[in-house]
LOVO-395707 format. One record per residue (C-alpha): residue number from 1; residue in one letter; x, y, z. Coordinates in steps of 0.1 Angstrom, whole numbers. Example, Ala and Ser with C-alpha at 12.3 -4.5 7.8 and 13.67 -1.06 7.14 Angstrom:
# residues 2
{gulum->1, torro->A, px->123, py->-45, pz->78}
{gulum->2, torro->S, px->137, py->-11, pz->71}
# end
This chain:
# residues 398
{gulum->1, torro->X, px->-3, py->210, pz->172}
{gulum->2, torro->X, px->-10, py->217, pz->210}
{gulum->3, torro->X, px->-9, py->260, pz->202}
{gulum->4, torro->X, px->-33, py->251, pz->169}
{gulum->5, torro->X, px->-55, py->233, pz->195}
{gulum->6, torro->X, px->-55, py->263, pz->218}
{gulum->7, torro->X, px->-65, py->285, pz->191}
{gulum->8, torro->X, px->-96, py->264, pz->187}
{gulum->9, torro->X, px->-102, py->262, pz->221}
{gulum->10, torro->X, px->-102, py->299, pz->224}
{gulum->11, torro->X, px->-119, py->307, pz->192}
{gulum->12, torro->X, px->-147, py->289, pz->209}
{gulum->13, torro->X, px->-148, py->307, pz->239}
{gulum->14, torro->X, px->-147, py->342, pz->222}
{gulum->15, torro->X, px->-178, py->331, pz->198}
{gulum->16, torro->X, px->-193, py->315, pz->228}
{gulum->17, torro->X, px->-192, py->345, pz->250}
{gulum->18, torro->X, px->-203, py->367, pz->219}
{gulum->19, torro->X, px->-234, py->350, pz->208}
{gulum->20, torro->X, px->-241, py->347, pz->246}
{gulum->21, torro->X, px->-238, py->386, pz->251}
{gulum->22, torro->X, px->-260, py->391, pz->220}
{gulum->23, torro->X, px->-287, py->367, pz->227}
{gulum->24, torro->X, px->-288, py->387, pz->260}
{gulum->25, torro->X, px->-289, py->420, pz->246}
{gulum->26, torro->X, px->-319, py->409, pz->220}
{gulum->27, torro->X, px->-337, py->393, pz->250}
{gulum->28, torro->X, px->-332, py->427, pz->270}
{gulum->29, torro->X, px->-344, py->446, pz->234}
{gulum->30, torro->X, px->-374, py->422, pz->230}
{gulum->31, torro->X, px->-386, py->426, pz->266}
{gulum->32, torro->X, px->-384, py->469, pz->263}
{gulum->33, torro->X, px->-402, py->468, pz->225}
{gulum->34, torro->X, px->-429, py->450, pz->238}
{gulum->35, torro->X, px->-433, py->471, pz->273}
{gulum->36, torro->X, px->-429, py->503, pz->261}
{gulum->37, torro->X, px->-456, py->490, pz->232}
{gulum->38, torro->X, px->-482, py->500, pz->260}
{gulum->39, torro->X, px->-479, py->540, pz->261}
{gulum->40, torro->X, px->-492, py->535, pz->226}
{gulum->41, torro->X, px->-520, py->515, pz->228}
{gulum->42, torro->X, px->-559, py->533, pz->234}
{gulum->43, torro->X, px->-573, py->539, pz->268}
{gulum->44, torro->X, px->-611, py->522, pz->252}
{gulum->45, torro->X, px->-609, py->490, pz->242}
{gulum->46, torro->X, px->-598, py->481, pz->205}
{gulum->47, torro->X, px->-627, py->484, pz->184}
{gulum->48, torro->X, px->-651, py->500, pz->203}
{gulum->49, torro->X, px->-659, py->534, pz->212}
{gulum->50, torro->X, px->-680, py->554, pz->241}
{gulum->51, torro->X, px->-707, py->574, pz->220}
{gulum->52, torro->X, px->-724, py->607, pz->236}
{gulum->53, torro->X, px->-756, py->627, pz->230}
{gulum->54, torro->X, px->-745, py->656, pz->206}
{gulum->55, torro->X, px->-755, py->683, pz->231}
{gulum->56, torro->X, px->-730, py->665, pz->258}
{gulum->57, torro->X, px->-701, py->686, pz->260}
{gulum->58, torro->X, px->-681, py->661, pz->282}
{gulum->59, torro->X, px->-650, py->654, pz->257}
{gulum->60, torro->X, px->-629, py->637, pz->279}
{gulum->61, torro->X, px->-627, py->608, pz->307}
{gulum->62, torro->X, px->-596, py->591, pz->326}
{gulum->63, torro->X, px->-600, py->552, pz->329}
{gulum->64, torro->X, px->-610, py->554, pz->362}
{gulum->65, torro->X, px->-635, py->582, pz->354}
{gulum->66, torro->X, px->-650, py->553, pz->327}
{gulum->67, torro->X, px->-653, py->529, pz->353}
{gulum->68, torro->X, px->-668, py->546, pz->381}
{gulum->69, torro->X, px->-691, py->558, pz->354}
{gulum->70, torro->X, px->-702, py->521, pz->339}
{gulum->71, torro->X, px->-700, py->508, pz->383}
{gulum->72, torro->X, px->-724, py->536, pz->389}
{gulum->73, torro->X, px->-705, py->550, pz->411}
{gulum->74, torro->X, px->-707, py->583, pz->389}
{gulum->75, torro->X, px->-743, py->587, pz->382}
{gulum->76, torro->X, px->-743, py->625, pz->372}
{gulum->77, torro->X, px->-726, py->639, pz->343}
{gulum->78, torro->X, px->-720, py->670, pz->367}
{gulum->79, torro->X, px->-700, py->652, pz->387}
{gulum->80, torro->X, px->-676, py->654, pz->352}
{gulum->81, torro->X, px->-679, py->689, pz->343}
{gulum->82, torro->X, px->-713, py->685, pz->324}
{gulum->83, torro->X, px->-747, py->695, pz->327}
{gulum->84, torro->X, px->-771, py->686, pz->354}
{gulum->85, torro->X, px->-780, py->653, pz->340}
{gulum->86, torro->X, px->-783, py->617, pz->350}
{gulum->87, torro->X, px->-761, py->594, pz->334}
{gulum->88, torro->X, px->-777, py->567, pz->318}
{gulum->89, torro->X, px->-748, py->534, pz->304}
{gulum->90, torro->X, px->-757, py->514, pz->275}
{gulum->91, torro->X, px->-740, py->485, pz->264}
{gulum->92, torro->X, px->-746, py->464, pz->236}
{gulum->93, torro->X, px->-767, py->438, pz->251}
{gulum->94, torro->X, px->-793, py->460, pz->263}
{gulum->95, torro->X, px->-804, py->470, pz->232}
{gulum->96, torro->X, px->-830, py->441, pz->235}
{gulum->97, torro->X, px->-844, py->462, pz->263}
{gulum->98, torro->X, px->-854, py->492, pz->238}
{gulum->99, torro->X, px->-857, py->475, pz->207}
{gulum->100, torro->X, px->-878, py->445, pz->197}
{gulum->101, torro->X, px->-861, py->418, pz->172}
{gulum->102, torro->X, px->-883, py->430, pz->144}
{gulum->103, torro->X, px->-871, py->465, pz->142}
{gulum->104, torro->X, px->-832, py->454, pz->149}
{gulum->105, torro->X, px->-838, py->429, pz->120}
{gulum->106, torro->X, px->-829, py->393, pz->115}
{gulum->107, torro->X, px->-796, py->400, pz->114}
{gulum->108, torro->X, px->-788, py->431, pz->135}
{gulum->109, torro->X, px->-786, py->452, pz->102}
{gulum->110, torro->X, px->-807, py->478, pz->118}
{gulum->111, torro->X, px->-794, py->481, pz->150}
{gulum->112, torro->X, px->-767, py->508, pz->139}
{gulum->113, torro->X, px->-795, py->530, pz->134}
{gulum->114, torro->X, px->-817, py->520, pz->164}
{gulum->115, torro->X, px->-783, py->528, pz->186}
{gulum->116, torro->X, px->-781, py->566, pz->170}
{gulum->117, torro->X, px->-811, py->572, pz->177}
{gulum->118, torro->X, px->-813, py->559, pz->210}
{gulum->119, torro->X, px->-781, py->581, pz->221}
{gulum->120, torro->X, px->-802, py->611, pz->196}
{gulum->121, torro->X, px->-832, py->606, pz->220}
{gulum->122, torro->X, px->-815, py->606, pz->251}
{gulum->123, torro->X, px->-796, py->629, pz->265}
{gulum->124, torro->X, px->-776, py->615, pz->296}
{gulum->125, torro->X, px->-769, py->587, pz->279}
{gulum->126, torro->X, px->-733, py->570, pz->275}
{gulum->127, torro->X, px->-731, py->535, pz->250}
{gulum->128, torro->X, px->-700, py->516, pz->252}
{gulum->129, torro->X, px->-706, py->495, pz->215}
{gulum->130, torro->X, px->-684, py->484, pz->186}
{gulum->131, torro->X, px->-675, py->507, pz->165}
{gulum->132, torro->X, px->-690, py->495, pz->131}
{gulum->133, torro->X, px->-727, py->502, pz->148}
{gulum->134, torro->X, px->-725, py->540, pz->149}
{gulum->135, torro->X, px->-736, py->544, pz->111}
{gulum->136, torro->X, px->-739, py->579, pz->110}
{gulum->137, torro->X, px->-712, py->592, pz->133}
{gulum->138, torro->X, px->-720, py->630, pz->132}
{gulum->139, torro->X, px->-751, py->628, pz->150}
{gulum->140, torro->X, px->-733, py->613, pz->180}
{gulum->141, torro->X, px->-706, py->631, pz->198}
{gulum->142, torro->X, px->-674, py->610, pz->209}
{gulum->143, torro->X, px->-652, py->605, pz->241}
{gulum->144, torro->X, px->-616, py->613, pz->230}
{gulum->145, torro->X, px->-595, py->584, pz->232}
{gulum->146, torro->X, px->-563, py->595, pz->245}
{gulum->147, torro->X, px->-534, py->568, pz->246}
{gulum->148, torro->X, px->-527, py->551, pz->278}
{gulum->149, torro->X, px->-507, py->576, pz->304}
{gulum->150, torro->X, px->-475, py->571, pz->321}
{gulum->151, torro->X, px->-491, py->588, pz->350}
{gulum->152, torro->X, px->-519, py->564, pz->345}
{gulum->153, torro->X, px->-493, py->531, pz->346}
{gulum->154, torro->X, px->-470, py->543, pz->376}
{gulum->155, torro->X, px->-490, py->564, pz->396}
{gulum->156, torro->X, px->-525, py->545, pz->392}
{gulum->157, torro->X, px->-534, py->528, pz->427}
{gulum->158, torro->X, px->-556, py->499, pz->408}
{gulum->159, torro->X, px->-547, py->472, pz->386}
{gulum->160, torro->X, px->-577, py->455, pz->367}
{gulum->161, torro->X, px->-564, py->450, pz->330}
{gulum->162, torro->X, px->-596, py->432, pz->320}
{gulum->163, torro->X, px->-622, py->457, pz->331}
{gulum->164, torro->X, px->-645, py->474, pz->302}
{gulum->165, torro->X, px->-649, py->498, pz->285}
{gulum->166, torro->X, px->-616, py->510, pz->299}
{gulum->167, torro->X, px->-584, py->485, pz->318}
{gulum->168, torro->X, px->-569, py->499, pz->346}
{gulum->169, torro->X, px->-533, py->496, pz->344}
{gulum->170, torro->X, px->-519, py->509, pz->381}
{gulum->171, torro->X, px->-487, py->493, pz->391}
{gulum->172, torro->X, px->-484, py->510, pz->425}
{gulum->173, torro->X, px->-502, py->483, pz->442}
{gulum->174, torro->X, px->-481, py->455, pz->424}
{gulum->175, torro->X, px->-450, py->477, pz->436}
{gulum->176, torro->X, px->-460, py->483, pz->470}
{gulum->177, torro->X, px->-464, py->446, pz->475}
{gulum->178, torro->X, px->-432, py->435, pz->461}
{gulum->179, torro->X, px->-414, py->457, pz->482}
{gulum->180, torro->X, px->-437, py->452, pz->513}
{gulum->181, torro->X, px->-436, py->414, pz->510}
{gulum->182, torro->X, px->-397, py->418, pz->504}
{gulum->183, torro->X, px->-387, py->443, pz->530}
{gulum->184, torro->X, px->-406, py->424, pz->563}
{gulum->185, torro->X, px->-392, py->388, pz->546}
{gulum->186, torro->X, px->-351, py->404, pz->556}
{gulum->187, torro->X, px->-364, py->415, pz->587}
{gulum->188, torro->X, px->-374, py->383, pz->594}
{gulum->189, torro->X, px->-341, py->366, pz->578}
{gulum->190, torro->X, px->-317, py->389, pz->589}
{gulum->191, torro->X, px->-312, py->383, pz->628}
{gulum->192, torro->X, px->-317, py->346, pz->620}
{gulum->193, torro->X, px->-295, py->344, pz->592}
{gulum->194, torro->X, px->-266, py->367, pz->612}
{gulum->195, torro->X, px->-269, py->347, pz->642}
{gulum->196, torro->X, px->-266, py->312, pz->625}
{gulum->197, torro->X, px->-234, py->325, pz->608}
{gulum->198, torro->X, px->-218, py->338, pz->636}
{gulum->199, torro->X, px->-226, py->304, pz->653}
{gulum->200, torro->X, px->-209, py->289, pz->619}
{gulum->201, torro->X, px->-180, py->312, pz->620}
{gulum->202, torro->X, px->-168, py->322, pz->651}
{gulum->203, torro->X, px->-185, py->292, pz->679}
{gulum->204, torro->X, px->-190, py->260, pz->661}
{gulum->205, torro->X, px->-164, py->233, pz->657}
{gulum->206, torro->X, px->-154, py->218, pz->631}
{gulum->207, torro->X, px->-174, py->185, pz->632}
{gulum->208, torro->X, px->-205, py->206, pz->638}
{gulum->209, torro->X, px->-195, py->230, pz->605}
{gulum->210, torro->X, px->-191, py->204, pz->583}
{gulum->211, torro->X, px->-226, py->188, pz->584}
{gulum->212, torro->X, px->-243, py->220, pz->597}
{gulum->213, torro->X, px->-226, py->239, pz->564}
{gulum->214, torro->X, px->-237, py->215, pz->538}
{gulum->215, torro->X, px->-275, py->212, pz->553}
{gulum->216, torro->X, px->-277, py->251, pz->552}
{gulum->217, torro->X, px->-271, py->253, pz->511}
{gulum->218, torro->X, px->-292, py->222, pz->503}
{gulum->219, torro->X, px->-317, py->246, pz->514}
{gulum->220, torro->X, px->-315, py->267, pz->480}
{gulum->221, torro->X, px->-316, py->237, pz->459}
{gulum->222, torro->X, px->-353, py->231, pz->471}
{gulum->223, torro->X, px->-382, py->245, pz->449}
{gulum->224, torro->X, px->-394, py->273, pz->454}
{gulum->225, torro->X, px->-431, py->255, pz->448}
{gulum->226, torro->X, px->-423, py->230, pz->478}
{gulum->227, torro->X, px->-418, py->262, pz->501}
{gulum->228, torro->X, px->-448, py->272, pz->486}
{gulum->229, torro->X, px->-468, py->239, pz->497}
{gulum->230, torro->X, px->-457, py->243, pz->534}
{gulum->231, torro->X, px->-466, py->278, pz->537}
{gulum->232, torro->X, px->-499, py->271, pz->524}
{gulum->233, torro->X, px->-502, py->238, pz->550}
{gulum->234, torro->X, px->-485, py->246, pz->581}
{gulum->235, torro->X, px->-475, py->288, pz->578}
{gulum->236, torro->X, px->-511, py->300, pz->564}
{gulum->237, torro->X, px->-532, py->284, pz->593}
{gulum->238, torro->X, px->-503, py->294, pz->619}
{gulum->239, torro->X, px->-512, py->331, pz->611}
{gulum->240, torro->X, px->-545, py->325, pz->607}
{gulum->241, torro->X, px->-552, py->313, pz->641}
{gulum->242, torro->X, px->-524, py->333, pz->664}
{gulum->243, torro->X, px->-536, py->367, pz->648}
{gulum->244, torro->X, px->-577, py->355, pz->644}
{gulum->245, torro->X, px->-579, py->368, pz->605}
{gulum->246, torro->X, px->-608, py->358, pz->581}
{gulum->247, torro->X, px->-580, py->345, pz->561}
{gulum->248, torro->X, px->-545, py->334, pz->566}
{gulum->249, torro->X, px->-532, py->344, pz->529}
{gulum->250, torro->X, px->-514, py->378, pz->534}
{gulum->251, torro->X, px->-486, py->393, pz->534}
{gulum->252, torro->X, px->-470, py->382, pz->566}
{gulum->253, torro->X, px->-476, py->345, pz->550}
{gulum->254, torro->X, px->-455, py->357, pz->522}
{gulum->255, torro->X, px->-427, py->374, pz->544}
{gulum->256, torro->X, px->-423, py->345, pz->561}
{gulum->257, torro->X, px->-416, py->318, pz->534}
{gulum->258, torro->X, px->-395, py->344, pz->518}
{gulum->259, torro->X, px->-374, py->349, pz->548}
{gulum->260, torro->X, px->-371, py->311, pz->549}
{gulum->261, torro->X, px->-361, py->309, pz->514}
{gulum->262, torro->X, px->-337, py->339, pz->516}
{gulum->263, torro->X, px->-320, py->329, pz->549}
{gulum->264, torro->X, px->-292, py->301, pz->530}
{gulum->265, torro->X, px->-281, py->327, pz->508}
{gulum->266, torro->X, px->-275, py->352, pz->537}
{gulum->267, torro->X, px->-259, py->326, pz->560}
{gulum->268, torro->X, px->-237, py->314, pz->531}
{gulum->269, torro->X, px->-220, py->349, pz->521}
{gulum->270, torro->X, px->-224, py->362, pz->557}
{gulum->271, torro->X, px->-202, py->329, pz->567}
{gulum->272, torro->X, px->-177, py->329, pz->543}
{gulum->273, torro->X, px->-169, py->367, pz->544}
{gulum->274, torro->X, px->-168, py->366, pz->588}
{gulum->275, torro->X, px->-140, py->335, pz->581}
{gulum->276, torro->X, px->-121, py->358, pz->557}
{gulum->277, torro->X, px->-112, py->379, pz->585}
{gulum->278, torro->X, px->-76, py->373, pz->589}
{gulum->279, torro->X, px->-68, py->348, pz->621}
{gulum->280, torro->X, px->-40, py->376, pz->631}
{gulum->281, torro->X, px->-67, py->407, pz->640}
{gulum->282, torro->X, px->-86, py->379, pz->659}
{gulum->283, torro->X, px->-52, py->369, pz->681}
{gulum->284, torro->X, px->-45, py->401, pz->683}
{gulum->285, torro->X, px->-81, py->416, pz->695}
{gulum->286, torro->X, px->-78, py->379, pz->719}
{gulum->287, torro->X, px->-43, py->392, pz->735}
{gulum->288, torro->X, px->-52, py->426, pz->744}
{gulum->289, torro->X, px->-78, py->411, pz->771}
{gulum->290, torro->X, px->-113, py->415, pz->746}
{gulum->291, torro->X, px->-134, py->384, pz->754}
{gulum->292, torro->X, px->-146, py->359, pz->721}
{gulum->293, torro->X, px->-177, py->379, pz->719}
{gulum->294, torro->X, px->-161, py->415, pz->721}
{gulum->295, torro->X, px->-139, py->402, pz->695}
{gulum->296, torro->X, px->-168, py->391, pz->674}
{gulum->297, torro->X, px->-188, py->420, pz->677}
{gulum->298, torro->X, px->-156, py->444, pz->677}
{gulum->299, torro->X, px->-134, py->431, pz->649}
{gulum->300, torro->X, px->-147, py->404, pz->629}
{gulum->301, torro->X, px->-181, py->417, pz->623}
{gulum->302, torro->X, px->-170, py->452, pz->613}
{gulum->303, torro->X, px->-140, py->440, pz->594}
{gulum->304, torro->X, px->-164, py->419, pz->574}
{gulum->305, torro->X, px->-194, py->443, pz->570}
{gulum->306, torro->X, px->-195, py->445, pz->533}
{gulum->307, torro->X, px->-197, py->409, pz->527}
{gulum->308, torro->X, px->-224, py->408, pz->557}
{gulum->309, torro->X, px->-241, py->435, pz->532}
{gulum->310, torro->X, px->-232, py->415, pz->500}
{gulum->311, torro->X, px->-254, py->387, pz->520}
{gulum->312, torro->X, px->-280, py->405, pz->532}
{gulum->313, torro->X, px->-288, py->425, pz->496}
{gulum->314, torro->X, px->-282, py->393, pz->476}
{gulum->315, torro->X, px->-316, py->377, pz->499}
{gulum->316, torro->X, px->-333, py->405, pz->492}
{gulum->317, torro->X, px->-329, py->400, pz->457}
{gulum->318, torro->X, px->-340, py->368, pz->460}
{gulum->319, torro->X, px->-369, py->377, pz->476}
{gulum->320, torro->X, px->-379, py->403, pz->453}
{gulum->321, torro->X, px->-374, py->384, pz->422}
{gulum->322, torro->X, px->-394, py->346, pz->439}
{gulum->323, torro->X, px->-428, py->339, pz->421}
{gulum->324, torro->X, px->-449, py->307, pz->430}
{gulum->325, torro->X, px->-438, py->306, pz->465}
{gulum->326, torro->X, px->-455, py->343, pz->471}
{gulum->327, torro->X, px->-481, py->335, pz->447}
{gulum->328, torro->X, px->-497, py->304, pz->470}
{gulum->329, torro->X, px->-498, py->320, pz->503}
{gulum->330, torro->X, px->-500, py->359, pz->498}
{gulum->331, torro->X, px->-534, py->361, pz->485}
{gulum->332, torro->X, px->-534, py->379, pz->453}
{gulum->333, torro->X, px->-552, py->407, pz->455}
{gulum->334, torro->X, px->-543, py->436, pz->437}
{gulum->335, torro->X, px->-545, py->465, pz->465}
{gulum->336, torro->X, px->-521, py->490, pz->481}
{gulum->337, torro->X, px->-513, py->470, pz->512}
{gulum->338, torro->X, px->-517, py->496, pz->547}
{gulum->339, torro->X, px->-503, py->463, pz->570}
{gulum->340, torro->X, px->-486, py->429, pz->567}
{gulum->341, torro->X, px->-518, py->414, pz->579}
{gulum->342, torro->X, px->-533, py->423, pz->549}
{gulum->343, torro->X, px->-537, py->397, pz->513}
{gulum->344, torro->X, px->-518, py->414, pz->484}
{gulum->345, torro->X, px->-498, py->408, pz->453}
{gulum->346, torro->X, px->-463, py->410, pz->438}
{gulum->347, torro->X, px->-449, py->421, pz->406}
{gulum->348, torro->X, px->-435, py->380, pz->398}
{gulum->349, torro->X, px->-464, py->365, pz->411}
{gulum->350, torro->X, px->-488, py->390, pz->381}
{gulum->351, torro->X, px->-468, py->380, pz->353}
{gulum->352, torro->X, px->-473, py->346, pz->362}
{gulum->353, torro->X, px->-505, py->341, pz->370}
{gulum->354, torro->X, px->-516, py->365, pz->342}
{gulum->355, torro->X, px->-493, py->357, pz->311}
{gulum->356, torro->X, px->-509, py->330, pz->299}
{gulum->357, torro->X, px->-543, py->345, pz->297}
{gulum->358, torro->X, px->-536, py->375, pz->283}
{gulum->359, torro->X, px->-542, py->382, pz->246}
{gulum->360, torro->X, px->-501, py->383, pz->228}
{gulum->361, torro->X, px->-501, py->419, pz->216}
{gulum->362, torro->X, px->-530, py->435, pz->232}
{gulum->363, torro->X, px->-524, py->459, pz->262}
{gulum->364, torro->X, px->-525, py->433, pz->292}
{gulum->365, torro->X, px->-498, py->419, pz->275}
{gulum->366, torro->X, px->-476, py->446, pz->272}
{gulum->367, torro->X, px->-485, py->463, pz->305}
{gulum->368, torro->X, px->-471, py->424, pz->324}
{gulum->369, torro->X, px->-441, py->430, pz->300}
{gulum->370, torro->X, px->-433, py->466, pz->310}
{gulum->371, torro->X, px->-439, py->449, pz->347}
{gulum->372, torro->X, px->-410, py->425, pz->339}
{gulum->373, torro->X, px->-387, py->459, pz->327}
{gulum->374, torro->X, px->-398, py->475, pz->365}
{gulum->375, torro->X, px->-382, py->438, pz->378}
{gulum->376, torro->X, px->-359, py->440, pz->361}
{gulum->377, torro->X, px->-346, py->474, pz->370}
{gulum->378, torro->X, px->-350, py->466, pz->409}
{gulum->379, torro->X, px->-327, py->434, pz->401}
{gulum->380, torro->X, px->-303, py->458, pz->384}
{gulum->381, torro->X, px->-305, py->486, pz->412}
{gulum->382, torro->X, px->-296, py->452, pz->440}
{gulum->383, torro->X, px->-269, py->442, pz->415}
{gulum->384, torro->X, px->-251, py->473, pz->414}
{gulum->385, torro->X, px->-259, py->476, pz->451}
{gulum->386, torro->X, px->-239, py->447, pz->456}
{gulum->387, torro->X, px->-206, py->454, pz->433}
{gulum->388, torro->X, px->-206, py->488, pz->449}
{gulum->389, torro->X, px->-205, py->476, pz->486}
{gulum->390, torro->X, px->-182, py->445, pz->477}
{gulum->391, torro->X, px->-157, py->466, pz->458}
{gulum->392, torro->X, px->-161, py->490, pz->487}
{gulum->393, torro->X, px->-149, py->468, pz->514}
{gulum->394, torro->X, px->-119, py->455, pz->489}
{gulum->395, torro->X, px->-106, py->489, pz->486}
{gulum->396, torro->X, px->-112, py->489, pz->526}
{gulum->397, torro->X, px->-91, py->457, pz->536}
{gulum->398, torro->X, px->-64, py->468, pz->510}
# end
């Protein structure tokens, strides 16, 4: 009876580990099919199209070509390898301005052929309109649209996925914030973090460990929103006043509440693996003259580096991977950051604030999705990170 019970017991384990692998792998295989969904999608928006004067012999525009063009920032079609002409935009809702209501109709059904022959008539002209209002499509000339660019997505400096005719879907400033935001929050954490568990490891009693211990983890267990809430009241100002900034939503803002929230996990590991290191190297450092601190500094620390490194990349992937906390203090805007000072964006904080709005299926949606796949590589890169440093010092102390 007791081995037919074990047989049970571990026929549930094997099926529980196996459905758990494969609901991970489809979650994995769900998260790449809709990412990579966004390579195929059109650079103009579904539906519409960006109709030319026949004699234009501009064929082609990048996304940030179309909306420098529609900004007026590009008012020549010269400046695009055309003829010396002035650009003039058309969108659908001027047409009121060159038509009256009579000769559109009651119902619009003429305004197909008012729009032809407005682009006919005009030579510099460029109309961003639905597709089903160019009627007769061979007296127009067409942009191409191309399919959205991997050059495009990694290498564009400007995120604006609801901009028209044409979304801009640049991830470099989403990356460069993430890994600004995260790289200045372990600076911050990591001298605080390594002090306090040197304190914990090698100077503090044992009274003072075993309340100052527990304190330090209920730390992690607080959410991340609360951290959020006092960088927004108390960190935000701080900065605001000490470095005289129009705003106090940046970066630093960001660093900070990170390095807070990253600092229990670094003291934790940090701790632990520094009280690993066995009692006998300490004696031994302690007999050949070296002072507590020289022994520290010249025995424990070293022969606990990897777990110190363990620590230190585990915070990092904390901070990398937080979302509300960033997203109420750093600001949210969407630029390359050039210093900390500066408002900006990360990658967890986007799909957050943007998920929800954006249309299931459509382009935004898939360009947030194929941000969670850059997450989740970055997690992935920490993770191995870690086994390879950890598995590194085993081999070391063996």
């Amino acid at each position: 009876m007791k081995r037919f019970f074990e047989k049970i017991v571990e026929g549930i384990l094997i099926c529980s580990g196996f459905v758990t692998s494969i609901t991970i792998l489809l979650i994995v295989l769900f998260l790449f099919t809709e990412a990579f969904g966004l390579f195929s999608s059109k650079v103009i928006e579904e539906g519409y199209v960006l109709a030319l004067n026949k004699d234009n012999k501009v064929s082609q525009l990048s996304p940030a070509q179309i909306r420098d063009v529609f900004d007026e920032e590009i008012t020549n079609w010269n400046q695009l390898g055309g003829e010396n002409l002035p650009i003039r935009v058309f969108r659908l809702e001027d047409i009121t301005h060159y038509y009256t209501e009579e000769e559109l109709g009651d119902t619009y059904q003429y305004a197909g052929a008012c729009i032809t022959a407005l682009i006919e008539k005009t030579p510099g002209m460029i109309a961003f309109v639905p597709q089903q209002f160019i009627t007769e499509p061979e007296q127009v000339h067409f942009i191409k649209d191309n399919t959205i660019s991997v050059k495009d997505v990694f290498a564009g400096a400007e995120w604006f996925p609801t901009a028209t005719p044409a979304p801009l879907f640049g991830f470099l400033p989403l990356i460069a914030g993430t890994l600004w935001v995260s790289f200045f929050a372990i600076l911050i954490a990591l001298p605080f973090g390594l002090s306090v568990s040197i304190y914990m490891a090698e100077i503090a009693n044992a009274k003072v460990r075993s309340w100052l211990k527990p304190v330090i983890e209920l730390l992690s267990g607080i959410p991340s929103v609360v951290y959020g809430f006092f960088g927004l009241i108390v960190i935000v100002p701080l900065i605001q006043k000490v470095f005289d900034l129009p705003v106090g939503e940046s970066g630093l803002a960001g660093s900070v509440v990170l390095a807070i929230m990253a600092l229990p996990t670094i003291i934790t590991v940090t701790e632990d693996a520094m009280r690993n290191c066995p009692r006998a190297m300490r004696e031994a450092s302690l007999a050949l003259g070296a002072s507590q601190w020289q022994t520290t500094y010249k025995v424990v620390i070293p022969y606990s580096i990897s777990g110190i490194t363990s620590g230190v990349v585990l915070g990092i992937g904390r901070a990398i991977g937080e979302t509300m906390a960033v997203l109420m203090v750093t600001g949210n805007a969407a630029v390359i950051p050039t210093t900390i000072l500066e408002p900006l964006r990360t990658i967890p904080a986007t799909i957050a604030a943007e998920l929800g709005e954006a249309p299931a299926g459509g382009p935004h949606y898939q360009a947030l999705f194929l941000l969670g796949v850059v997450l989740f590589f970055i997690t992935l890169i920490i993770n191995f990170s870690v086994e390879y440093i950890s598995s590194k010092g085993a081999k070391r102390s063996k």
